[in-house]
N, C-alpha and C positions, 0 to 999 in steps of 0.2 A: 684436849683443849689447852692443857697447860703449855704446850710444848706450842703451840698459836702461837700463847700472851709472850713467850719470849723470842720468838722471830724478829733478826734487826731488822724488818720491814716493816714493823708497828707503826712509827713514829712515824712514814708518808704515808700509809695507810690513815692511819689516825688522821693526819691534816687534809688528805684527798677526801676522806668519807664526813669532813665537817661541813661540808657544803652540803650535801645531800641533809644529811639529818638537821639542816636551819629549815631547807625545805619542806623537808618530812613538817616540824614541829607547827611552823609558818601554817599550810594547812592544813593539820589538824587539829590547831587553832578556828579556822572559819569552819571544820566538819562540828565539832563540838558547838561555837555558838550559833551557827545555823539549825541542827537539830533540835536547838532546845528554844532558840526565838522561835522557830515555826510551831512548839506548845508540846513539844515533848518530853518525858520527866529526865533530870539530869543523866541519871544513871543507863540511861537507853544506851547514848552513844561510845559513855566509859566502858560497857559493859562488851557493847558491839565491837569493840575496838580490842580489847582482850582477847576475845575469844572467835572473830571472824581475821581482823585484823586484815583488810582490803580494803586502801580507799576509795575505789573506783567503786568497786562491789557495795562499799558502808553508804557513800555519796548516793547513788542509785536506788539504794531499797531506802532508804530514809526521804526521798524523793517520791519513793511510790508512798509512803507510809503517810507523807506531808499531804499528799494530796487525795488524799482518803482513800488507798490500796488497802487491800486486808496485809496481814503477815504472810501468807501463803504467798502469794503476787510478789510480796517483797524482799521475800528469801529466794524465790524463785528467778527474778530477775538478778539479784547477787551472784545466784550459780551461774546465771548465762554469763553474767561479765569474767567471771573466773574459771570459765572453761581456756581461757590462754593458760591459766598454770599449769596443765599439763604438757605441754611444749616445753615449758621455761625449767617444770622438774625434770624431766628427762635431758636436760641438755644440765646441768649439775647435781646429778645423781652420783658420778664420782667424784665430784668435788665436796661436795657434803663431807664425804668421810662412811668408813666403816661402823655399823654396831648400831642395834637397833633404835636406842635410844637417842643419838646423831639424826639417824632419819627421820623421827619424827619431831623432834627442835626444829630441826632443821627444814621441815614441809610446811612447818607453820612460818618461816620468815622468807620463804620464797616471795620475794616481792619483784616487780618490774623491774624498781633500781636497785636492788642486790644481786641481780640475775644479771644485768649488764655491768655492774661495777666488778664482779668477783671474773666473766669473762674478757672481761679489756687486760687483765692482767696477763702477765708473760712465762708464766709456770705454775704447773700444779699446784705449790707449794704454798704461790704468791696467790693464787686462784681460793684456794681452800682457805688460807687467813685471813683474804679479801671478802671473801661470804660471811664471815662469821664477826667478823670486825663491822664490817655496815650493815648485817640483819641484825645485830642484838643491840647495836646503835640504834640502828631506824624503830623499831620496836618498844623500844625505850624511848625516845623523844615523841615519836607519834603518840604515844599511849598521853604522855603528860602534857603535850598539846591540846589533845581530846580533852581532859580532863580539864585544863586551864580553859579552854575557849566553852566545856559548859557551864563551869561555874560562872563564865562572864556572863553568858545568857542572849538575851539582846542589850547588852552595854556598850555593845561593840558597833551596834548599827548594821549598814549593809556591807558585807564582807564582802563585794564582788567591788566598789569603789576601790577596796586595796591591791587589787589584781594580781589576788591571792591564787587565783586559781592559771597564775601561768608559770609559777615557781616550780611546781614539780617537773611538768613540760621543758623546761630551759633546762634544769640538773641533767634529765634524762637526755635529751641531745647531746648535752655534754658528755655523757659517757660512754654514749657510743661512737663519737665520731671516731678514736682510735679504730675500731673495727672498719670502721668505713672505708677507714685511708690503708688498713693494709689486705683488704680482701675484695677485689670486684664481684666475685659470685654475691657476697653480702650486701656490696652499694645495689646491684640490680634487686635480689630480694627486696630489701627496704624499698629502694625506687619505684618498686609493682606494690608491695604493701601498703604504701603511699597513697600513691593512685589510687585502687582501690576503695581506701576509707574514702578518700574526697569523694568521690566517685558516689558512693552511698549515704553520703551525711546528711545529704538533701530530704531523704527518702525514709531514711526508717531512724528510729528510736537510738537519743545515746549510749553512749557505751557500744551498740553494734559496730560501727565503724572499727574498732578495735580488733574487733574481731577478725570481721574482714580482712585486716590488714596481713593476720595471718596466713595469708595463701601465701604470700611470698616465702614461706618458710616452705614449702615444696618446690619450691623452683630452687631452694640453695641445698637444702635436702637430695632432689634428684641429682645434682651436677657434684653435690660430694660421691653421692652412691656410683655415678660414672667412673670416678676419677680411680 
């Protein structure tokens, strides 16, 4: 790790991954006072946020939980939304780095936007610094978002007035577009992926669509496997 922190690619690194982690913080600020205006004890969300550490997955079961799910219901819908992380580990499982202890830091900061920030880069090198530069960023800022936005409570009012919940959305387009512009197998995947989620939004429960979108990864999967 030490041998990261002094990589001369810190310094854009550091200024590229500051945008992500406003976002990060931004909502997990509204996760935090959301959870705890809806009559939850502070410590729910700080806690869930530690040790699940998925907003979409945190968002979702505190959803089910708000609206009188058991925990069973609302763990269980977290794991559905978090069956993409297994795509996104295996696609930086070499990037991580060697040695057992690496992989598991390291499984816990797979996140959507650390998953595409550390692949937009253009070397191993820059790949593996990139991972670990914005997961223990995002990790850090999320966590004290969470915590700042429960001790607000409801002081904050309605957080969806601040259209808090399109910040992480805009980061993440943002850092894929480099893939997009240099690989057509990937603009088609995404472009089916796409499709798809719309396709199903109408119809079933949030978070699915996400999932869905997933099939495109075997249409860019298969055409690498060709190649």
């Amino acid at each position: 790790m030490r041998s990261l922190i002094r990589t001369p690619m810190m310094t854009p690194l550091l200024r590229d991954s500051a945008l992500v982690w406003l976002a990060s913080g931004v909502v997990g600020v509204s996760f935090g006072a959301i959870a705890v205006a809806g009559g939850l004890p502070v410590w729910v969300p700080v806690v869930m946020s530690l040790v699940v550490y998925a907003g979409s997955a945190q968002f979702s079961a505190v959803g089910v939980l708000l609206a009188g799910g058991g925990p069973v219901a609302a763990a269980a819908t977290g794991l559905l939304l978090n069956t993409r992380t297994v795509a996104f580990s295996l696609a930086v499982a070499e990037i991580i780095g060697p040695g057992r202890l690496a992989r598991l830091l390291g499984a816990h900061l797979v996140t959507d936007e650390t998953v595409a920030f550390a692949l937009a880069q253009a070397d191993p090198v820059r790949r593996r610094t990139a991972f670990w530069v914005s997961g223990i960023g995002l990790f850090v800022v999320w966590n004290a978002g969470v915590a700042a936005g429960a001790l607000a409570g409801s002081a904050l009012g309605d957080t969806g007035t601040y259209g808090l919940d399109a910040a992480f959305p805009a980061v993440l387009v943002a850092l894929v577009l480099p893939a997009l512009r240099k690989d057509a197998g990937v603009r088609r995947a995404a472009v089916l992926g796409a499709a798809l989620a719309l396709a199903v939004t109408p119809v079933v429960p949030a978070g699915v669509p996400v999932l869905a979108a997933l099939a495109g990864l075997f249409i860019y999967g298969r055409r690498r496997a060709a190649i």
